[in-house]
PDB file of N, CA, C, O and CB in Angstrom:
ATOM      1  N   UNK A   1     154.341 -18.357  93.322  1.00  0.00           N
ATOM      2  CA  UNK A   1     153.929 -19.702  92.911  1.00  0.00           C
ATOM      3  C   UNK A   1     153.663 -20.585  94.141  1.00  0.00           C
ATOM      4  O   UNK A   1     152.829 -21.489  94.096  1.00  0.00           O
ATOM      5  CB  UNK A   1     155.014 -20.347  92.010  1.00  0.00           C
ATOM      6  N   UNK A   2     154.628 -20.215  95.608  1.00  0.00           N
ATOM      7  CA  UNK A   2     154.343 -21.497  96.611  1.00  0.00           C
ATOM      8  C   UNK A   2     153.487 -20.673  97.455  1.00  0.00           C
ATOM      9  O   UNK A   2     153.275 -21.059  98.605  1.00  0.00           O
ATOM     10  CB  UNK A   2     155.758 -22.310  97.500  1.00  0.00           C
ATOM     11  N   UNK A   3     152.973 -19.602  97.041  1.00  0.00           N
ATOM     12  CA  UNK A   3     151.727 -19.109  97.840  1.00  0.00           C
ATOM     13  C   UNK A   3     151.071 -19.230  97.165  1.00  0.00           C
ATOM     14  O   UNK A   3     150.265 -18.409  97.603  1.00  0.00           O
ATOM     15  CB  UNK A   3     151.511 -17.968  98.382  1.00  0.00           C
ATOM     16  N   UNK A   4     150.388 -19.799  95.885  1.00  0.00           N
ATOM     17  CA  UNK A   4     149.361 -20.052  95.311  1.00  0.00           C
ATOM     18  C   UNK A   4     149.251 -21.420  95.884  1.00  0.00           C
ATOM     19  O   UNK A   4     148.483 -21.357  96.845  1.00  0.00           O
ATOM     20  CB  UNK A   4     149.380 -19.836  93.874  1.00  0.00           C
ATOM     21  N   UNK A   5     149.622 -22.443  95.732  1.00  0.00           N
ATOM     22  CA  UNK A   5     149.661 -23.173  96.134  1.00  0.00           C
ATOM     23  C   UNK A   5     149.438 -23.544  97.184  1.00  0.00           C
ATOM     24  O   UNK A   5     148.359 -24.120  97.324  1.00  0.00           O
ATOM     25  CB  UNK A   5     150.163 -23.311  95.898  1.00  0.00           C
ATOM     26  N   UNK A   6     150.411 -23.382  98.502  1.00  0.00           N
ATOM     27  CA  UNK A   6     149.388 -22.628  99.800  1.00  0.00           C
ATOM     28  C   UNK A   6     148.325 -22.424  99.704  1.00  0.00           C
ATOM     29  O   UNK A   6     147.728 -22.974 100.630  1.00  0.00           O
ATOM     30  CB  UNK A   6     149.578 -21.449 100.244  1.00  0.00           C
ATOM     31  N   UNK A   7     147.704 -21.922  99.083  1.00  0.00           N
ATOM     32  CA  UNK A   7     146.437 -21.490  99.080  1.00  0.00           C
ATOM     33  C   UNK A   7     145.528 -22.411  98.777  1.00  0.00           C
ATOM     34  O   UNK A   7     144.612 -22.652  99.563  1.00  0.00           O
ATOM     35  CB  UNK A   7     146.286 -20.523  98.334  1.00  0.00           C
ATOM     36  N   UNK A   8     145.652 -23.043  97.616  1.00  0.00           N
ATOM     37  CA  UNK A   8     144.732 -24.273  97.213  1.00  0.00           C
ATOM     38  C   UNK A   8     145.252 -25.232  98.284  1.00  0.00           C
ATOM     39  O   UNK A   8     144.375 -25.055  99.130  1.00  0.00           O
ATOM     40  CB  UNK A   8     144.921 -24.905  95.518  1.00  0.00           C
ATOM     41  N   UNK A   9     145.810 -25.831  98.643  1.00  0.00           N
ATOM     42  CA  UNK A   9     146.627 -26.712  99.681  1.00  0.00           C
ATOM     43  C   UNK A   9     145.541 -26.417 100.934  1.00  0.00           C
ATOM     44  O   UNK A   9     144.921 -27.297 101.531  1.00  0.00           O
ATOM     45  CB  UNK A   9     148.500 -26.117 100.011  1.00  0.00           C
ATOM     46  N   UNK A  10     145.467 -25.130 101.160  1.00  0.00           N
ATOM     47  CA  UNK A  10     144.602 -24.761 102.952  1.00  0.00           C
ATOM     48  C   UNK A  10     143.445 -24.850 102.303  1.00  0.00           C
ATOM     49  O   UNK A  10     142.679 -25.414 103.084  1.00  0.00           O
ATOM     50  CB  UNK A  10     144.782 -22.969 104.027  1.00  0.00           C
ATOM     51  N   UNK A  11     142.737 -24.543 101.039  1.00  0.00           N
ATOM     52  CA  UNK A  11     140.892 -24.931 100.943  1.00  0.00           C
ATOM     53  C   UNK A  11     141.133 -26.473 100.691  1.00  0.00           C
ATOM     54  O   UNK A  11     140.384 -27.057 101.474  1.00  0.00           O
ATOM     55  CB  UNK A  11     139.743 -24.033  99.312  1.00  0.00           C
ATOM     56  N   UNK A  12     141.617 -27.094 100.186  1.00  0.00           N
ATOM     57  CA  UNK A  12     141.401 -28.492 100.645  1.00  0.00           C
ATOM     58  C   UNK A  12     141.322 -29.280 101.813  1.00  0.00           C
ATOM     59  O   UNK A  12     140.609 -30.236 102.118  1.00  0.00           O
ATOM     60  CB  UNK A  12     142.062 -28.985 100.240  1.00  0.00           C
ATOM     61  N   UNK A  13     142.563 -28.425 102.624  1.00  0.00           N
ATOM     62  CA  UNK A  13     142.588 -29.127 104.054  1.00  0.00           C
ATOM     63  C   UNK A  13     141.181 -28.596 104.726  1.00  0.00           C
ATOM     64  O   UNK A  13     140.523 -29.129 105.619  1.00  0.00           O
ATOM     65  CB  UNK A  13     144.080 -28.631 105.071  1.00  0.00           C
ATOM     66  N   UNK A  14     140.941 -27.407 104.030  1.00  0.00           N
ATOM     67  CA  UNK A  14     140.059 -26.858 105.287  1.00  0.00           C
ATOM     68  C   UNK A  14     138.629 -28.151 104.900  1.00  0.00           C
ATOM     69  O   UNK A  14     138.274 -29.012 105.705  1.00  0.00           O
ATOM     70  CB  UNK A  14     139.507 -24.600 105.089  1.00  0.00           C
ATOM     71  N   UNK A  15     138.156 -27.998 103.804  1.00  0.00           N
ATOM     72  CA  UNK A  15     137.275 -29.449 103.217  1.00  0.00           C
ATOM     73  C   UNK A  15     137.728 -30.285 103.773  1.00  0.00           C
ATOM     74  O   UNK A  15     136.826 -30.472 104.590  1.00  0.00           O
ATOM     75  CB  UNK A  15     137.286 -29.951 101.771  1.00  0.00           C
ATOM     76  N   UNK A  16     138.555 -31.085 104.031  1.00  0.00           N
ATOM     77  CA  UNK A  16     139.022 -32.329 104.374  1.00  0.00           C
ATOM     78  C   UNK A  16     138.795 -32.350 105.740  1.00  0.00           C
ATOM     79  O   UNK A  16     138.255 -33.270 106.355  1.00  0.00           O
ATOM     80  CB  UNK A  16     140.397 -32.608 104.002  1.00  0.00           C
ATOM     81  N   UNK A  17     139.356 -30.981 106.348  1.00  0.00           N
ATOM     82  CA  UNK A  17     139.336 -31.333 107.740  1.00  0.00           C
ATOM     83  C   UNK A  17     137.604 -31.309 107.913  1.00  0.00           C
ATOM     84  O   UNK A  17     137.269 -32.381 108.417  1.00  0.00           O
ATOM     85  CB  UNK A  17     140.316 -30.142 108.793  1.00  0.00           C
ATOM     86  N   UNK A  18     136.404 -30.418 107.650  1.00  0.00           N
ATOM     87  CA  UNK A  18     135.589 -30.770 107.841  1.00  0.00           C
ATOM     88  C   UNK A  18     134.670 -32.025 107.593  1.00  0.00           C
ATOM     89  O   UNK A  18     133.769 -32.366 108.360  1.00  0.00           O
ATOM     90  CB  UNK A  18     135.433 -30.070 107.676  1.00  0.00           C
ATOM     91  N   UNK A  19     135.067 -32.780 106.229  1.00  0.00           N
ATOM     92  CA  UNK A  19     134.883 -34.286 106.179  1.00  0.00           C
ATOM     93  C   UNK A  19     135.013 -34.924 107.083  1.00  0.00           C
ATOM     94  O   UNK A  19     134.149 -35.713 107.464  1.00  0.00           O
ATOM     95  CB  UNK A  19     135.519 -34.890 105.479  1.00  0.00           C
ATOM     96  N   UNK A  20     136.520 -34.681 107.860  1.00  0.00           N
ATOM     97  CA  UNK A  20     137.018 -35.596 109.063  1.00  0.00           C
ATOM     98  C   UNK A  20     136.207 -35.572 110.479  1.00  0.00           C
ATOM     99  O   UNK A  20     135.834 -36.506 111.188  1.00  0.00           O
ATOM    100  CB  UNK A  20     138.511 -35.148 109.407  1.00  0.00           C
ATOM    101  N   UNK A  21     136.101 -34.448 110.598  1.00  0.00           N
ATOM    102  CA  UNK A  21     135.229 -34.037 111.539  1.00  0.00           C
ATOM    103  C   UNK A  21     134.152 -34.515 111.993  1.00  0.00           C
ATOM    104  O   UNK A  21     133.897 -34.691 113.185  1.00  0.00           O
ATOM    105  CB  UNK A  21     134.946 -33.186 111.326  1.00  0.00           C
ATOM    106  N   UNK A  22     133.164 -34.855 110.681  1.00  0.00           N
ATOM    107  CA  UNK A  22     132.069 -35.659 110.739  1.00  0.00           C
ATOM    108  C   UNK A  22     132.533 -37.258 110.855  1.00  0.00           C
ATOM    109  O   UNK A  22     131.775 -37.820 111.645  1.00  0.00           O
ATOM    110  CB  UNK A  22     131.196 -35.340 109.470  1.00  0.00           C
ATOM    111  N   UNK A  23     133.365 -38.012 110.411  1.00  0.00           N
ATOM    112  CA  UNK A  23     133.528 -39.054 110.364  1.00  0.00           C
ATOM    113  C   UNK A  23     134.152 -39.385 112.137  1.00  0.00           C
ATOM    114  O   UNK A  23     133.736 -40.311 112.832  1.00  0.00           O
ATOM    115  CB  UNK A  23     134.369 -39.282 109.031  1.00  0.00           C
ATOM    116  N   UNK A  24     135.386 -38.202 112.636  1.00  0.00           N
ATOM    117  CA  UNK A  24     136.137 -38.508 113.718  1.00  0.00           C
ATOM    118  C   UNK A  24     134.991 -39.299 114.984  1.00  0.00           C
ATOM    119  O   UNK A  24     135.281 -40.223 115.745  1.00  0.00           O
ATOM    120  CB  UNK A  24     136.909 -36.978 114.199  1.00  0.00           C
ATOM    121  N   UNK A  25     133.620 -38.544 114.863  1.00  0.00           N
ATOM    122  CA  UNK A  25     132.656 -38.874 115.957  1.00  0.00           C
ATOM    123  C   UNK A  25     132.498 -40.452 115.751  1.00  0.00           C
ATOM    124  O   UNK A  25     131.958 -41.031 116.693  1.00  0.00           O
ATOM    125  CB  UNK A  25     131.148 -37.993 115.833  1.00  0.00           C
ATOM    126  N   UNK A  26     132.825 -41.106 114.838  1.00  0.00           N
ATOM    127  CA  UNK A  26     132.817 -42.658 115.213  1.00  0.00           C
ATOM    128  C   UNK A  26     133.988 -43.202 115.003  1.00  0.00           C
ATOM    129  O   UNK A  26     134.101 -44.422 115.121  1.00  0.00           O
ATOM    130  CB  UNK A  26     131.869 -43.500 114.477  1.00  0.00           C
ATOM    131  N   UNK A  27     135.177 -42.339 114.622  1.00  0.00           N
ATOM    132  CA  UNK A  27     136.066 -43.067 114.550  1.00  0.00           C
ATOM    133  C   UNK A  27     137.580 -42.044 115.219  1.00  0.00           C
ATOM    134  O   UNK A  27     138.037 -41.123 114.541  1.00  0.00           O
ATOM    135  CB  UNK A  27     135.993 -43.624 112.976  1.00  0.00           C
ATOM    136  N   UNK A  28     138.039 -42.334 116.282  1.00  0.00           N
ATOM    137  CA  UNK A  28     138.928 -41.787 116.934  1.00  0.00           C
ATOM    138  C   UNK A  28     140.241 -41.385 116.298  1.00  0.00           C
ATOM    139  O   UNK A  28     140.947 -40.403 116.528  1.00  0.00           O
ATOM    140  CB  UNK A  28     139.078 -42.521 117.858  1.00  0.00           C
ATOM    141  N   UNK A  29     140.406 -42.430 115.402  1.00  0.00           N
ATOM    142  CA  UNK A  29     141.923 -42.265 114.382  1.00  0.00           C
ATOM    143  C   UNK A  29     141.539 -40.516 113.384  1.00  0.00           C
ATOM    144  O   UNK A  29     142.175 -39.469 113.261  1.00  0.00           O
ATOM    145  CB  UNK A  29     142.048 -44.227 112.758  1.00  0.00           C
ATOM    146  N   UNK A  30     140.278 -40.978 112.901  1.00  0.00           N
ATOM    147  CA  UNK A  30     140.032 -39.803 112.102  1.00  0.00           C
ATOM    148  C   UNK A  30     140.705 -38.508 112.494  1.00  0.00           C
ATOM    149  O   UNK A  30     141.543 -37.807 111.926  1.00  0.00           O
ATOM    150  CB  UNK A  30     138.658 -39.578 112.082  1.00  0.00           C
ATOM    151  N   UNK A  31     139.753 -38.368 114.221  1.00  0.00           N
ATOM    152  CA  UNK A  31     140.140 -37.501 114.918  1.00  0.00           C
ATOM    153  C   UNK A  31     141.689 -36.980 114.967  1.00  0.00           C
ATOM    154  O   UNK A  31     142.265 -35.893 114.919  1.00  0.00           O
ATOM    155  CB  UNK A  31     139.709 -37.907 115.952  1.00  0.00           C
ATOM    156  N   UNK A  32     141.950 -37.998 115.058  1.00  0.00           N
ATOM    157  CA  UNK A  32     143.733 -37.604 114.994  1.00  0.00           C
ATOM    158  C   UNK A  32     144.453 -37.252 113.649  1.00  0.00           C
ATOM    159  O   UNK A  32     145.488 -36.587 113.672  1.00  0.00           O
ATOM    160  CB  UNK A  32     144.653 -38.941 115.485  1.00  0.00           C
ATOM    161  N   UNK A  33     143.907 -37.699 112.478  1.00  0.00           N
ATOM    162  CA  UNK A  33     144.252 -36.869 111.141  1.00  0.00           C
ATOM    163  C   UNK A  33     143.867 -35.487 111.190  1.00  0.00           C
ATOM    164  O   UNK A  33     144.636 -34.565 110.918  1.00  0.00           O
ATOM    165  CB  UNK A  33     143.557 -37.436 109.890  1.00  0.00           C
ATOM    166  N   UNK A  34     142.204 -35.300 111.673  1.00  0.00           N
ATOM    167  CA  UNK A  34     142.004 -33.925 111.826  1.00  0.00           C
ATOM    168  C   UNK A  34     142.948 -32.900 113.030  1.00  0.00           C
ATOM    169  O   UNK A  34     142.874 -31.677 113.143  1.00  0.00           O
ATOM    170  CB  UNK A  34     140.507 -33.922 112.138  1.00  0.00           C
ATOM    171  N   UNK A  35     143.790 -33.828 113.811  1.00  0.00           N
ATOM    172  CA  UNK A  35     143.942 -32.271 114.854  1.00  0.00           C
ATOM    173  C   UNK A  35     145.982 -32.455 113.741  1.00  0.00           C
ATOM    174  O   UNK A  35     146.940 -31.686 113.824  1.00  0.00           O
ATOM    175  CB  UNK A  35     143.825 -32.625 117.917  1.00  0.00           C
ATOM    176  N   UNK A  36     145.863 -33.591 112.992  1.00  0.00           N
ATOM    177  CA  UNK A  36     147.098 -33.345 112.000  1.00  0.00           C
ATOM    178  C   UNK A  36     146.730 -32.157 110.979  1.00  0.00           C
ATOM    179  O   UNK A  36     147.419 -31.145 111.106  1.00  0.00           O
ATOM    180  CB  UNK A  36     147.457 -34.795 111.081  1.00  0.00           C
ATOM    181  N   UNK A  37     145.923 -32.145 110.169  1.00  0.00           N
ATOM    182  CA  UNK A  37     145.550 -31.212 109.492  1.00  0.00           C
ATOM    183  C   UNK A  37     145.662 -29.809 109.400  1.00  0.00           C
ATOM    184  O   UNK A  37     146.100 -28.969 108.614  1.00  0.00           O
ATOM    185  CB  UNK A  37     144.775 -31.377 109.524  1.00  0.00           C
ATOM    186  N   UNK A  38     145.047 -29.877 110.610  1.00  0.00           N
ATOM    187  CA  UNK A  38     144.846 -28.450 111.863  1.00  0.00           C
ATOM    188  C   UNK A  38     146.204 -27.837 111.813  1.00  0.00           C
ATOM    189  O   UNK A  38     146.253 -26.856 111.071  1.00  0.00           O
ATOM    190  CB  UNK A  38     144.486 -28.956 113.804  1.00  0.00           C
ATOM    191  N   UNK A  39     147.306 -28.153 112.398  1.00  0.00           N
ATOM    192  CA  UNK A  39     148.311 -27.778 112.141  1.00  0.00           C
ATOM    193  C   UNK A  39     149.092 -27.527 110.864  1.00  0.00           C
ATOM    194  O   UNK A  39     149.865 -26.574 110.767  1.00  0.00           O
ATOM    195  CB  UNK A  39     148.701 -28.331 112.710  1.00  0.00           C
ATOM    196  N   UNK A  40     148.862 -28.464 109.811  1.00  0.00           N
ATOM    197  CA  UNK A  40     149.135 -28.277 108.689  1.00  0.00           C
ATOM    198  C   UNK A  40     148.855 -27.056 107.651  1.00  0.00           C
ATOM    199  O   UNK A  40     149.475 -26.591 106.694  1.00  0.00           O
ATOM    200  CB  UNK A  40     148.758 -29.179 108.387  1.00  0.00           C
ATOM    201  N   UNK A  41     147.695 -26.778 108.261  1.00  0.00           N
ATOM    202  CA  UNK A  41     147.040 -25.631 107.884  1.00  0.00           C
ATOM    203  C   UNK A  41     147.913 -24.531 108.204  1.00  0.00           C
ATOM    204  O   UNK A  41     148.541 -23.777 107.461  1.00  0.00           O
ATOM    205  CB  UNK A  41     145.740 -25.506 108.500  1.00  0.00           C
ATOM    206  N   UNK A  42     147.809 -24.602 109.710  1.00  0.00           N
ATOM    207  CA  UNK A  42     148.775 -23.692 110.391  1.00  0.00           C
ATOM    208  C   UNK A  42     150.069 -22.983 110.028  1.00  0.00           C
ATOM    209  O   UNK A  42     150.455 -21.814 110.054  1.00  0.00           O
ATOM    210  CB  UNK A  42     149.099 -24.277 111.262  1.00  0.00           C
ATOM    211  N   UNK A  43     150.710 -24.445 109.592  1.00  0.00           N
ATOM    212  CA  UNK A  43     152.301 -23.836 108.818  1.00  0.00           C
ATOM    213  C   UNK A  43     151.889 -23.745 107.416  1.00  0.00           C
ATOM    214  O   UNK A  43     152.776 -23.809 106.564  1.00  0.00           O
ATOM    215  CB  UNK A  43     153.883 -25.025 108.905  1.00  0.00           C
ATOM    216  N   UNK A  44     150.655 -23.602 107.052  1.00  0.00           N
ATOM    217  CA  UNK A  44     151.553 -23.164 105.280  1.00  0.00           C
ATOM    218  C   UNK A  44     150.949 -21.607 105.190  1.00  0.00           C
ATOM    219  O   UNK A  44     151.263 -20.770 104.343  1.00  0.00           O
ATOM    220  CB  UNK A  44     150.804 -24.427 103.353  1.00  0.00           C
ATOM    221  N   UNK A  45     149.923 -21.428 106.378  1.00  0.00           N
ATOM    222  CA  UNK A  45     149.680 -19.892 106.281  1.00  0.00           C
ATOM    223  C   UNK A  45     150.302 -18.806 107.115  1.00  0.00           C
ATOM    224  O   UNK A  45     150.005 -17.628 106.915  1.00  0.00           O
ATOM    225  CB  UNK A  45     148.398 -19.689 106.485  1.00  0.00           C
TER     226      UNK A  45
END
């Protein structure tokens, strides 16, 4: 069950983080949710 979850959890981040990505280039904070993400990703896989 908390690896399903995991799972939907990392295709969102992974979407999100690419949303952020595009936005970080004008906005620096973004940037810093995305390299949060990044890691987030990290620990649930």
């Amino acid at each position: 069950m908390l690896q399903m979850l995991c799972s939907i959890n990392f295709r969102l981040l992974v979407v999100y983080r690419f949303f952020v990505l595009i936005k970080s280039y004008t906005n620096f904070k973004q940037g810093y949710i995305l390299l949060n993400c990044y890691f987030l990703a990290h620990q649930c896989t």
